[in-house]
mmCIF file of the C-alpha atoms, coordinates in Angstrom:
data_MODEL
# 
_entry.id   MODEL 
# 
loop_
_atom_site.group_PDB 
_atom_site.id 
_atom_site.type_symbol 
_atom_site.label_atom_id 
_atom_site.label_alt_id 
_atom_site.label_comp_id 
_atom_site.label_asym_id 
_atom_site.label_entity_id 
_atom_site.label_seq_id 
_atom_site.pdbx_PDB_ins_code 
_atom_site.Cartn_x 
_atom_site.Cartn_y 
_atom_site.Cartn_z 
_atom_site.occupancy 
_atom_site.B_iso_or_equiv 
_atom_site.pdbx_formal_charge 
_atom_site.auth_seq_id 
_atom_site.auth_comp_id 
_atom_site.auth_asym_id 
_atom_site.auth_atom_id 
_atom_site.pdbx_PDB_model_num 
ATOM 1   C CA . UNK A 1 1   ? 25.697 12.373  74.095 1.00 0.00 ? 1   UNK A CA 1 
ATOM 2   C CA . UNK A 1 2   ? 28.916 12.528  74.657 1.00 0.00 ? 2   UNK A CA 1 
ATOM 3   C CA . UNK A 1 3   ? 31.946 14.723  72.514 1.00 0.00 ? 3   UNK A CA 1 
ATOM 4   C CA . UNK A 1 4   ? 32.943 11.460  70.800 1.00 0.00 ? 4   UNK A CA 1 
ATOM 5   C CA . UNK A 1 5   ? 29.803 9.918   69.411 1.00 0.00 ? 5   UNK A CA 1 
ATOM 6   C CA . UNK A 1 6   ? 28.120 10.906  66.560 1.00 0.00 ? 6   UNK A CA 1 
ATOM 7   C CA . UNK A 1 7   ? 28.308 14.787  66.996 1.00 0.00 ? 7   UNK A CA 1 
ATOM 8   C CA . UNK A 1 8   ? 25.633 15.850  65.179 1.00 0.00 ? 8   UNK A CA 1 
ATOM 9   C CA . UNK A 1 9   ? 22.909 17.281  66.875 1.00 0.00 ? 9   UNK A CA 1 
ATOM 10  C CA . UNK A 1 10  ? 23.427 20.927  66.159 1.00 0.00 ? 10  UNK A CA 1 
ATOM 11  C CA . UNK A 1 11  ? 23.981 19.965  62.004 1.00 0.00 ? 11  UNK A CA 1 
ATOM 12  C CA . UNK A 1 12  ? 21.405 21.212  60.263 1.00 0.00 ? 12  UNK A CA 1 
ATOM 13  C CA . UNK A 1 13  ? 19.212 18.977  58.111 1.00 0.00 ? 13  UNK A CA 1 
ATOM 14  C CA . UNK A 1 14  ? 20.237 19.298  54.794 1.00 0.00 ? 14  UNK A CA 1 
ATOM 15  C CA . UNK A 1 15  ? 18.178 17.181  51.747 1.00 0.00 ? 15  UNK A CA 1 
ATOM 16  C CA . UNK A 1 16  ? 19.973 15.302  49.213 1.00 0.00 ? 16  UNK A CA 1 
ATOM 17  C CA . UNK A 1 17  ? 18.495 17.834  46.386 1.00 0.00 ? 17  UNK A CA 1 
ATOM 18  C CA . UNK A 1 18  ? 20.253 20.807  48.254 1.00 0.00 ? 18  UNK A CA 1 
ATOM 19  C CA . UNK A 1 19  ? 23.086 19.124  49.046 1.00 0.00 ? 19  UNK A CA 1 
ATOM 20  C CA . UNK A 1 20  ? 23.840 18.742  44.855 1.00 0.00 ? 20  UNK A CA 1 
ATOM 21  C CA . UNK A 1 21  ? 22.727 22.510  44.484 1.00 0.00 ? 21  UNK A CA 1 
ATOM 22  C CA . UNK A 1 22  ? 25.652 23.455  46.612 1.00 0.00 ? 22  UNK A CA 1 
ATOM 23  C CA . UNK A 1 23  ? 27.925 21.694  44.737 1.00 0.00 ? 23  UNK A CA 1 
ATOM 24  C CA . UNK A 1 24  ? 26.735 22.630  41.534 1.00 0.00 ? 24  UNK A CA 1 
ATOM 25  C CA . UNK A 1 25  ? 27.242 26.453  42.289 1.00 0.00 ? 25  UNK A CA 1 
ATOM 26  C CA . UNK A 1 26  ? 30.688 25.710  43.480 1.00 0.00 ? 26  UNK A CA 1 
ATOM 27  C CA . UNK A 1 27  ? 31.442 24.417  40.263 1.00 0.00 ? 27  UNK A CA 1 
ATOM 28  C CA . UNK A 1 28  ? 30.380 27.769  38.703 1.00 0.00 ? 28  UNK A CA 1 
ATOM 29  C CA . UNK A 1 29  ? 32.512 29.527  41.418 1.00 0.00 ? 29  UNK A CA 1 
ATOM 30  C CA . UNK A 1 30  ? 35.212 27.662  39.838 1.00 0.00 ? 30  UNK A CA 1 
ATOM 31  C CA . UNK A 1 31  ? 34.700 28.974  36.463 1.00 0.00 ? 31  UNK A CA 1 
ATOM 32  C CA . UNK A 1 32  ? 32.910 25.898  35.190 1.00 0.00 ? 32  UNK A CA 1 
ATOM 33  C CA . UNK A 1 33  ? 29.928 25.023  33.573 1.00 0.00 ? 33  UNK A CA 1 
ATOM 34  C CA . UNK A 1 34  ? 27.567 22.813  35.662 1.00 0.00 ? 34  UNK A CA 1 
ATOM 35  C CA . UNK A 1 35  ? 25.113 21.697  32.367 1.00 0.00 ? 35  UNK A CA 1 
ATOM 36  C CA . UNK A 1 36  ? 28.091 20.882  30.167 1.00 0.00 ? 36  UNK A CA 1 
ATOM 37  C CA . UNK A 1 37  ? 28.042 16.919  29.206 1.00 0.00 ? 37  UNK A CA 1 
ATOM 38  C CA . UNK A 1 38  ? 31.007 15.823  31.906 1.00 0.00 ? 38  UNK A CA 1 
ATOM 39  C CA . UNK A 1 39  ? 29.244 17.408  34.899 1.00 0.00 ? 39  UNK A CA 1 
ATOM 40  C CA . UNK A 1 40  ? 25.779 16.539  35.038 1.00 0.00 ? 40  UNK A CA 1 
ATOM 41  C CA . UNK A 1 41  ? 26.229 14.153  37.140 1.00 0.00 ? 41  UNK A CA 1 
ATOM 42  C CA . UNK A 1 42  ? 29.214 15.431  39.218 1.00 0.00 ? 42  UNK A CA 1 
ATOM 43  C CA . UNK A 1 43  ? 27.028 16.468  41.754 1.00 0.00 ? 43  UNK A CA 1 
ATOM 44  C CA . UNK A 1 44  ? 25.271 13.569  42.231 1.00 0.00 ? 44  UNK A CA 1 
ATOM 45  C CA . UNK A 1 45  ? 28.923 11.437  42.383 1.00 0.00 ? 45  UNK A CA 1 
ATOM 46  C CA . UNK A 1 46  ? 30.159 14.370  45.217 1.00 0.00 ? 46  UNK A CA 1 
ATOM 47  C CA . UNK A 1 47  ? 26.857 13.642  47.080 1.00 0.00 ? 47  UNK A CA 1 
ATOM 48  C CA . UNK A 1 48  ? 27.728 10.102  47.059 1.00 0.00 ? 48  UNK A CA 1 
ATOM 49  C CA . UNK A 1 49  ? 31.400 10.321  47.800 1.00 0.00 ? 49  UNK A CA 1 
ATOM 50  C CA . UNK A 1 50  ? 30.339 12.524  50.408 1.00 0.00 ? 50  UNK A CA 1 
ATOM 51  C CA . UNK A 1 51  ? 28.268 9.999   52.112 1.00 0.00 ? 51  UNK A CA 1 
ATOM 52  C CA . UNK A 1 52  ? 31.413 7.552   52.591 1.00 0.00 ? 52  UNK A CA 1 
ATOM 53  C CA . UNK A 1 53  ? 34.158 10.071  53.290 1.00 0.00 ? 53  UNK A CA 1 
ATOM 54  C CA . UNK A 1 54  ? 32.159 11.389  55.893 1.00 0.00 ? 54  UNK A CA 1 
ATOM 55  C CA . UNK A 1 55  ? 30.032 8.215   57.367 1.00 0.00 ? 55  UNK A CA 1 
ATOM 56  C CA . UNK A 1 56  ? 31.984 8.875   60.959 1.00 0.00 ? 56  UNK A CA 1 
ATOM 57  C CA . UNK A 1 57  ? 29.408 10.954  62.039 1.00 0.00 ? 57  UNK A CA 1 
ATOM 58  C CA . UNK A 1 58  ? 27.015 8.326   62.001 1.00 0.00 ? 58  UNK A CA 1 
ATOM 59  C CA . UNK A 1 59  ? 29.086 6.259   64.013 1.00 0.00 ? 59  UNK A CA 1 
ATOM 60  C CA . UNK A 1 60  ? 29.861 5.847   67.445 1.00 0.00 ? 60  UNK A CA 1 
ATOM 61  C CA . UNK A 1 61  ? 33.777 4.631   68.384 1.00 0.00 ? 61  UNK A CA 1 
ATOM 62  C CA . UNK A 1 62  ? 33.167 3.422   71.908 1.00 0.00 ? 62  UNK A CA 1 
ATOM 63  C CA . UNK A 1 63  ? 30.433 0.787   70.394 1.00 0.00 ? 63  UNK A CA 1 
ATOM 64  C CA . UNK A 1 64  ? 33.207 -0.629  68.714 1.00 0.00 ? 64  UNK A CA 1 
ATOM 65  C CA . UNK A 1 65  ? 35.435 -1.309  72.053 1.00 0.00 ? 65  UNK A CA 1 
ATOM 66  C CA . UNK A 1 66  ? 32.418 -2.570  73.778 1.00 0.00 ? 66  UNK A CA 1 
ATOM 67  C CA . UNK A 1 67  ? 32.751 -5.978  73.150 1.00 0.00 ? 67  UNK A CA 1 
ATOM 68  C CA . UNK A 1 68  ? 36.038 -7.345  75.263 1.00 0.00 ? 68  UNK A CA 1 
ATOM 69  C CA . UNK A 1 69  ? 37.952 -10.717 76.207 1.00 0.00 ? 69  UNK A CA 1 
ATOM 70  C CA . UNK A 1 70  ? 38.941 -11.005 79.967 1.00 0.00 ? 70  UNK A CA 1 
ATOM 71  C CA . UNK A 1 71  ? 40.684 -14.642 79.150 1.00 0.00 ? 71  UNK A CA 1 
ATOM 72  C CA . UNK A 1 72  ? 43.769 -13.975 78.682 1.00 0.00 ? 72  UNK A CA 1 
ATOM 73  C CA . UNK A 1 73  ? 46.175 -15.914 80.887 1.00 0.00 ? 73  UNK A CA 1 
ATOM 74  C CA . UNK A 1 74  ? 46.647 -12.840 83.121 1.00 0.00 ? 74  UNK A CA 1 
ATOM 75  C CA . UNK A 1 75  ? 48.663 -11.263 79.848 1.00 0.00 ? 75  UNK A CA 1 
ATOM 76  C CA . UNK A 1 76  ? 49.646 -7.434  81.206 1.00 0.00 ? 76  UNK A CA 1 
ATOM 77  C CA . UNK A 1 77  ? 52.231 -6.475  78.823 1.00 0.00 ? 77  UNK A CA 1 
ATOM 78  C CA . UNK A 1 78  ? 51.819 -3.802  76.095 1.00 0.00 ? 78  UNK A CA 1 
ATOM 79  C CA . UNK A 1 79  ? 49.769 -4.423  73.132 1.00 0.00 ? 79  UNK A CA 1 
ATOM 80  C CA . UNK A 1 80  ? 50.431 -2.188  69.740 1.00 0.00 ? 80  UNK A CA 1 
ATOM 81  C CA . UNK A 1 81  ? 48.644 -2.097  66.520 1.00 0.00 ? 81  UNK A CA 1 
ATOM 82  C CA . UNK A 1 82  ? 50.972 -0.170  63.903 1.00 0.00 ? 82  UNK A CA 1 
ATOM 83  C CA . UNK A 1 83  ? 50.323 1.226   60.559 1.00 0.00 ? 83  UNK A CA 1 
ATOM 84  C CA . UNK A 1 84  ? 46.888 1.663   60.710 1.00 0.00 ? 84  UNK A CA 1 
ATOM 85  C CA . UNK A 1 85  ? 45.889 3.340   57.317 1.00 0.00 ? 85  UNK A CA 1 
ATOM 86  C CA . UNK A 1 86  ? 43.710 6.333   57.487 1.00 0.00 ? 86  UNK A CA 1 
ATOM 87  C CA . UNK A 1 87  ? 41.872 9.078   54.988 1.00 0.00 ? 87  UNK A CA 1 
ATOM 88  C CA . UNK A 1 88  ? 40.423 12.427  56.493 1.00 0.00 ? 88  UNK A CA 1 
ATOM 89  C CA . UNK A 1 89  ? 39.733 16.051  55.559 1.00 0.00 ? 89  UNK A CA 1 
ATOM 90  C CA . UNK A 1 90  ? 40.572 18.927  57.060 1.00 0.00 ? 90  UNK A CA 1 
ATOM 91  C CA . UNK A 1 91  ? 38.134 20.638  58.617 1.00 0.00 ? 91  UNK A CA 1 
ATOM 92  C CA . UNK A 1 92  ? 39.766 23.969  57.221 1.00 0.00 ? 92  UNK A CA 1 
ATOM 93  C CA . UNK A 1 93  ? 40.887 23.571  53.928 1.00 0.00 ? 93  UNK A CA 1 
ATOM 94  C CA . UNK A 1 94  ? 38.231 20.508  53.157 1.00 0.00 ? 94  UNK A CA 1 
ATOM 95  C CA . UNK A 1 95  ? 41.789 18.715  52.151 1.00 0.00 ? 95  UNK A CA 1 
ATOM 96  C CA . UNK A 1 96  ? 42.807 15.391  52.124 1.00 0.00 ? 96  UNK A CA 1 
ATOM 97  C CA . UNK A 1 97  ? 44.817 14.161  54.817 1.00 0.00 ? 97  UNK A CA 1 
ATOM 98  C CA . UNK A 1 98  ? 46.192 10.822  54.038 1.00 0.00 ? 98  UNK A CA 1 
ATOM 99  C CA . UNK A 1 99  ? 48.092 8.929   56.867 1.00 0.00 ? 99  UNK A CA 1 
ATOM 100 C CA . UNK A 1 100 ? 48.635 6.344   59.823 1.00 0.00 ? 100 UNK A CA 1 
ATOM 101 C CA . UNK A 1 101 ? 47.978 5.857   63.110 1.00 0.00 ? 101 UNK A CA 1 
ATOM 102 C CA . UNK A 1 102 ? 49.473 3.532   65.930 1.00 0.00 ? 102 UNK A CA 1 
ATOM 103 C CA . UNK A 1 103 ? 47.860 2.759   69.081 1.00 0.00 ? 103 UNK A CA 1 
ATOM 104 C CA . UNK A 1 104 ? 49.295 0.887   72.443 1.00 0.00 ? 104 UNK A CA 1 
ATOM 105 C CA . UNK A 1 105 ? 47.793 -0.131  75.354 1.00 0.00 ? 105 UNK A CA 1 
ATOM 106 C CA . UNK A 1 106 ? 48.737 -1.858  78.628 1.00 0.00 ? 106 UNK A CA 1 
ATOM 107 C CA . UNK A 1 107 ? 45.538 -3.855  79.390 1.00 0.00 ? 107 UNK A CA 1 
ATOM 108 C CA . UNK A 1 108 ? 43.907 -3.820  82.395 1.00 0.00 ? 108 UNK A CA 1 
ATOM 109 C CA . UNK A 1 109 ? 42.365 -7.322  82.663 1.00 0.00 ? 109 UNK A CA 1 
ATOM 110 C CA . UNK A 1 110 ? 40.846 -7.197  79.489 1.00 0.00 ? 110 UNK A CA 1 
ATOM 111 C CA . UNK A 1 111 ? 41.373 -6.626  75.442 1.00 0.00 ? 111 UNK A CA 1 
ATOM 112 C CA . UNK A 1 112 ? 39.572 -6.251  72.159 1.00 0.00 ? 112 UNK A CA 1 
ATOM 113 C CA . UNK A 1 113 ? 39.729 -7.444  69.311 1.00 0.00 ? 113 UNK A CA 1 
ATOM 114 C CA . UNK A 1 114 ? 42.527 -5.637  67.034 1.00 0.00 ? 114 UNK A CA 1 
ATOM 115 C CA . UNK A 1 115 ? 40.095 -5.250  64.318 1.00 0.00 ? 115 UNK A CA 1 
ATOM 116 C CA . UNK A 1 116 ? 38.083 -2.643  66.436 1.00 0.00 ? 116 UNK A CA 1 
ATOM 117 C CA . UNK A 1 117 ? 41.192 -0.844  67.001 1.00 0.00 ? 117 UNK A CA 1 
ATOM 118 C CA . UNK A 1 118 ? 40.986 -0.051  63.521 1.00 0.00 ? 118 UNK A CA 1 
ATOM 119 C CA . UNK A 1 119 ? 37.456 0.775   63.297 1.00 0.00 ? 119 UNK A CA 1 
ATOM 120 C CA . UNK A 1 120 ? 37.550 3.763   66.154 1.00 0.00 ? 120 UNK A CA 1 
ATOM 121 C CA . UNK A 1 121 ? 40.653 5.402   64.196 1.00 0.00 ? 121 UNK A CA 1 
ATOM 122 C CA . UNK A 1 122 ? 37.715 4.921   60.912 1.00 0.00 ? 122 UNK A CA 1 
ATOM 123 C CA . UNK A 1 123 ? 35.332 6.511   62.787 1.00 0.00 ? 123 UNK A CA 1 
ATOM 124 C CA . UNK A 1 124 ? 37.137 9.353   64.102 1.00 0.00 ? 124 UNK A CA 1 
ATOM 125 C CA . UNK A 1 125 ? 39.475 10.048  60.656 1.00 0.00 ? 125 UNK A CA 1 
ATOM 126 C CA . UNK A 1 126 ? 35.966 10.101  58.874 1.00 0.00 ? 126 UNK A CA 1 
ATOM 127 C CA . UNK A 1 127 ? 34.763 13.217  59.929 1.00 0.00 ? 127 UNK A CA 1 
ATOM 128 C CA . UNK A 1 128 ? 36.099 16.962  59.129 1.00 0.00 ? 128 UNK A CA 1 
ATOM 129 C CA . UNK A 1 129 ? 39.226 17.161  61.345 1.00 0.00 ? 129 UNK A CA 1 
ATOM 130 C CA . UNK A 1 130 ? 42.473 18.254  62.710 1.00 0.00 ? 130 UNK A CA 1 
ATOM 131 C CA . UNK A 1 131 ? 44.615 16.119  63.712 1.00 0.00 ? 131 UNK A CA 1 
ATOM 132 C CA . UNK A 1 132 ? 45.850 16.958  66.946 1.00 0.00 ? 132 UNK A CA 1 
ATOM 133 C CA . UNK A 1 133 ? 41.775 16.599  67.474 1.00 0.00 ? 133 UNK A CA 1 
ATOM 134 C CA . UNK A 1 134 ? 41.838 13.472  65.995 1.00 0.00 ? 134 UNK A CA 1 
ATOM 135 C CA . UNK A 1 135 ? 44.823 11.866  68.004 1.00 0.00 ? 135 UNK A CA 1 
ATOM 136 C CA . UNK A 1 136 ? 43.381 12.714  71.723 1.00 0.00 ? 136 UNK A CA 1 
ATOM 137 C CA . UNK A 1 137 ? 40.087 11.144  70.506 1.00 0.00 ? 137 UNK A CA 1 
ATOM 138 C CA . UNK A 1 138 ? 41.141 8.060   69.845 1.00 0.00 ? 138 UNK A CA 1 
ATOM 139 C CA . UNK A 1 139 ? 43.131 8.330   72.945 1.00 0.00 ? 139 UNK A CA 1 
ATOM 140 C CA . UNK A 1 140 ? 40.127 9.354   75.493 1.00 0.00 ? 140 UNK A CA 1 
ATOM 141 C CA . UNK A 1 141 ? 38.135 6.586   73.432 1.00 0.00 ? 141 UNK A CA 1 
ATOM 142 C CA . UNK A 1 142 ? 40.360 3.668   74.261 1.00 0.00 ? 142 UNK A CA 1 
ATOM 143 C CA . UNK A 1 143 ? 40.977 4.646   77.800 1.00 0.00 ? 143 UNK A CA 1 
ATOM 144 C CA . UNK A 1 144 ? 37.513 5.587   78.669 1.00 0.00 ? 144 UNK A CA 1 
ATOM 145 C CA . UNK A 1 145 ? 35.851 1.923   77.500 1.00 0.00 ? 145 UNK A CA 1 
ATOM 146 C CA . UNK A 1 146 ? 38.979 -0.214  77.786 1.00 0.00 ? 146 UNK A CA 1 
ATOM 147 C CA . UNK A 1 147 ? 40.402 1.598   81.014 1.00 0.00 ? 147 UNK A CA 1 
ATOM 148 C CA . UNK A 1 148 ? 43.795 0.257   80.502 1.00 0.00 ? 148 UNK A CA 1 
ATOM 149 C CA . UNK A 1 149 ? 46.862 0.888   82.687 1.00 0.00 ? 149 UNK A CA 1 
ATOM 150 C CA . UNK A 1 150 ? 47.971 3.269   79.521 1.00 0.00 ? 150 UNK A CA 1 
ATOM 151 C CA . UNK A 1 151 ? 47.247 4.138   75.983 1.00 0.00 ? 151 UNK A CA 1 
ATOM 152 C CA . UNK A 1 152 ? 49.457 5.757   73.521 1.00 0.00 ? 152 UNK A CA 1 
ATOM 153 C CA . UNK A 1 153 ? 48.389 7.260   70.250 1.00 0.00 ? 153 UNK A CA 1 
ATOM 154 C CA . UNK A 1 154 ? 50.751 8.701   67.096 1.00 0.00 ? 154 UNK A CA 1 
ATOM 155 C CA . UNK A 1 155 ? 49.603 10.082  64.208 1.00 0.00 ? 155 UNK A CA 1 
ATOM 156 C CA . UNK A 1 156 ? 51.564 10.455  61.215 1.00 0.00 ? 156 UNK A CA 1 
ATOM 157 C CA . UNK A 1 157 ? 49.844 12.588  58.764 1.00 0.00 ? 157 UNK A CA 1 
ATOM 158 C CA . UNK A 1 158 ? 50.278 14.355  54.995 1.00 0.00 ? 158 UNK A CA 1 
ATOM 159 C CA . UNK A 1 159 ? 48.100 17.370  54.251 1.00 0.00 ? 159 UNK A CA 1 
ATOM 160 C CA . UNK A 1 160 ? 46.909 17.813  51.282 1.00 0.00 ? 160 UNK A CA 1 
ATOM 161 C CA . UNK A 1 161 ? 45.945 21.934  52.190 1.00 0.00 ? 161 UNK A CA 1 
ATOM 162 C CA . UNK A 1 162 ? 50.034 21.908  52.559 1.00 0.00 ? 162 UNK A CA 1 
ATOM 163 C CA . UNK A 1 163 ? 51.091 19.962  49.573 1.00 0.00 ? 163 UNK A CA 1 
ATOM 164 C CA . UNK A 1 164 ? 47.929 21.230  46.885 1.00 0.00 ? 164 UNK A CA 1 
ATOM 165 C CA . UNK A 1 165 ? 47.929 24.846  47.693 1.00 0.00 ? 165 UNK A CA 1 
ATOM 166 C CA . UNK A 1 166 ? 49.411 26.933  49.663 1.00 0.00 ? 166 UNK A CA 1 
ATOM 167 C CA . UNK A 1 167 ? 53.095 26.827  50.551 1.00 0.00 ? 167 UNK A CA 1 
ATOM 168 C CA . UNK A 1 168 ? 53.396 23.494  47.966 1.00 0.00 ? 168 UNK A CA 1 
ATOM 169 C CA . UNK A 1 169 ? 55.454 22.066  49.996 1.00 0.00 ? 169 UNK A CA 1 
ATOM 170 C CA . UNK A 1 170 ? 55.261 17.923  49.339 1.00 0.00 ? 170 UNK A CA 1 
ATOM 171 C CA . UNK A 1 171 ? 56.908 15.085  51.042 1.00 0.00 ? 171 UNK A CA 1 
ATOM 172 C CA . UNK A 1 172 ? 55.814 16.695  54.590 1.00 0.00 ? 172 UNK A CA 1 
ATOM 173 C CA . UNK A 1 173 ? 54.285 14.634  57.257 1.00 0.00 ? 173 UNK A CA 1 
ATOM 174 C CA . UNK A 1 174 ? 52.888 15.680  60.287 1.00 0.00 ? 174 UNK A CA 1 
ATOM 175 C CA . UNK A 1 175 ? 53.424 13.395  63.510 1.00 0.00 ? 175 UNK A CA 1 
ATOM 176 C CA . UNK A 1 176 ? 51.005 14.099  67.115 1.00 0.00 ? 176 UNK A CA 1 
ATOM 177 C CA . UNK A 1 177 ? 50.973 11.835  69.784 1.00 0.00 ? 177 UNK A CA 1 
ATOM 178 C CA . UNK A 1 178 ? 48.479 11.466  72.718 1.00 0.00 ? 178 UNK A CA 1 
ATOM 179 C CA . UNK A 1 179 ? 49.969 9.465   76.023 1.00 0.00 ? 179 UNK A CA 1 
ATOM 180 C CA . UNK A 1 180 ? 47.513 9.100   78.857 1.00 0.00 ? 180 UNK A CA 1 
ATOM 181 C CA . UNK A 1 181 ? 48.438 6.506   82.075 1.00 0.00 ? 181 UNK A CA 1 
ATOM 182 C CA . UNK A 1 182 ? 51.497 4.587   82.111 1.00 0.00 ? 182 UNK A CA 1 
ATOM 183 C CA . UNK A 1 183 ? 52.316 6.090   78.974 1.00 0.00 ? 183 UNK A CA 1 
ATOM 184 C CA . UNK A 1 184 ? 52.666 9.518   79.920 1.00 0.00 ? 184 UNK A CA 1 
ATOM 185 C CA . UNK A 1 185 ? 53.722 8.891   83.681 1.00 0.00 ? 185 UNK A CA 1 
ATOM 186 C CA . UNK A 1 186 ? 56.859 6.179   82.923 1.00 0.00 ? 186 UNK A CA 1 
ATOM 187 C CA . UNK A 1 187 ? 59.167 7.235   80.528 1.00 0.00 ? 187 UNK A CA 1 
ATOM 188 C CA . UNK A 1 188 ? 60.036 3.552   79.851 1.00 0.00 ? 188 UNK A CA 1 
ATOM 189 C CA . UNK A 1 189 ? 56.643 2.428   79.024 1.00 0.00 ? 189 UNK A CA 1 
ATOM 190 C CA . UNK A 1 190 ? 56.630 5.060   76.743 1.00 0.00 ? 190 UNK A CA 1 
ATOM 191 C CA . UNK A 1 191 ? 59.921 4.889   75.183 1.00 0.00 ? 191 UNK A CA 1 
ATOM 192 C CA . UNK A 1 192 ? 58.892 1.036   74.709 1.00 0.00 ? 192 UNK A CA 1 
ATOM 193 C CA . UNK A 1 193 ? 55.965 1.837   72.214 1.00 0.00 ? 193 UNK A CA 1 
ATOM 194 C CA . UNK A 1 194 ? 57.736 4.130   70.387 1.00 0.00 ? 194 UNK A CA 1 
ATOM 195 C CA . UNK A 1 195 ? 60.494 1.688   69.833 1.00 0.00 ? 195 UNK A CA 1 
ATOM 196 C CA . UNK A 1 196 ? 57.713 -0.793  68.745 1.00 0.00 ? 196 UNK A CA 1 
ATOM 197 C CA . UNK A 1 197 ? 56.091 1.902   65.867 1.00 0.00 ? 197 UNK A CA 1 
ATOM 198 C CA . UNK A 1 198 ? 59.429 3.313   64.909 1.00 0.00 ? 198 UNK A CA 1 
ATOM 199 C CA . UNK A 1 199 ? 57.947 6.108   63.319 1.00 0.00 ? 199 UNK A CA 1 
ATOM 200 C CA . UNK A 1 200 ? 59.794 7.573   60.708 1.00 0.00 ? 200 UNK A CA 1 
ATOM 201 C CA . UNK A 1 201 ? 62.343 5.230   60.159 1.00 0.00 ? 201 UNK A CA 1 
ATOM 202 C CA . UNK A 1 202 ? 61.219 4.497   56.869 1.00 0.00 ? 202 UNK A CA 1 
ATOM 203 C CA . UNK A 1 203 ? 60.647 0.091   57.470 1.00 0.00 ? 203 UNK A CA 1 
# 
């Protein structure tokens, strides 16, 4: 299995009735009362919201670039997707990070539909993370399946470990990029996509 599926064959096996335990003593940790009214069923809700926030694992990105469209009139010129909303976690603070990505690729013969684009960021932004981590994934994904002339991810990320705790510092964002191909090698190519995703211009 490869570093970008599912990842999860050294996690231990945890049951649902353990999983609520935990969070019951962190509430305690916290200074709370886990059998007062209003949290009785807080675990049970954290179990569930865990089970969405976290449903990357289960998935596998490069299933979602398998399926590809080689009529295309010979079309070689750069292809972006912008402003692709994301919510992770940090894999350090168990934070929010709330952001977007932007991906680019000059096609090789062949493209996918934009809506899978969208689905390997979800995948990879729904898992415990950092974010440089999370920017070369989606990077490696694309090119490895898709083998395009180029890709280019950027990442433009606020941390909630940064804004919540901490320093408190708010109205920080946090922008990594990943260029493999084309994009790396020619400067032009590469100044190209980052014209198209003018990140940080506030559009």
């Amino acid at each position: 299995m490869s570093s970008r599926k599912a990842g999860k064959s050294k996690a231990p096996k945890i049951s649902r009735a353990e999983a609520e335990a935990a969070v019951r003593t962190l509430l305690a940790y916290a200074g709370e009362d886990p059998s007062r009214e209003g949290l009785l069923e807080t675990p049970r809700r954290v179990v569930e919201a865990y089970s969405d926030w976290f449903s990357g694992y289960k998935e596998d990105p490069e299933v979602y670039l398998a399926r590809t469209f080689e009529e295309v009139e010979g079309y070689d010129e750069m292809i972006v997707l912008r402003d692709i909303e994301f919510e992770s976690h940090c894999e350090h603070h168990m934070a929010p990070i709330i952001g977007k990505a932007h991906i680019g690729y000059v096609p090789n013969g062949k493209v996918v539909g934009i809506s899978k684009l969208a689905r390997v960021v979800e995948a990879y932004a729904r898992r415990f993370q950092v974010q440089e981590k999370m920017t070369a994934q989606i990077a490696r994904c694309i090119q490895d399946v898709l083998k395009p002339i180029g890709v280019g991810v950027v990442v433009e990320g606020a941390h909630e470990c940064m804004t919540t705790r901490g320093i408190h510092k708010r109205g920080v964002s946090m922008v990594t990029s990943k260029m493999l191909g084309s994009f790396h090698d020619d400067a032009r190519t590469r100044a190209e996509f980052l014209a198209f995703i003018d990140v940080g211009s506030g559009r």
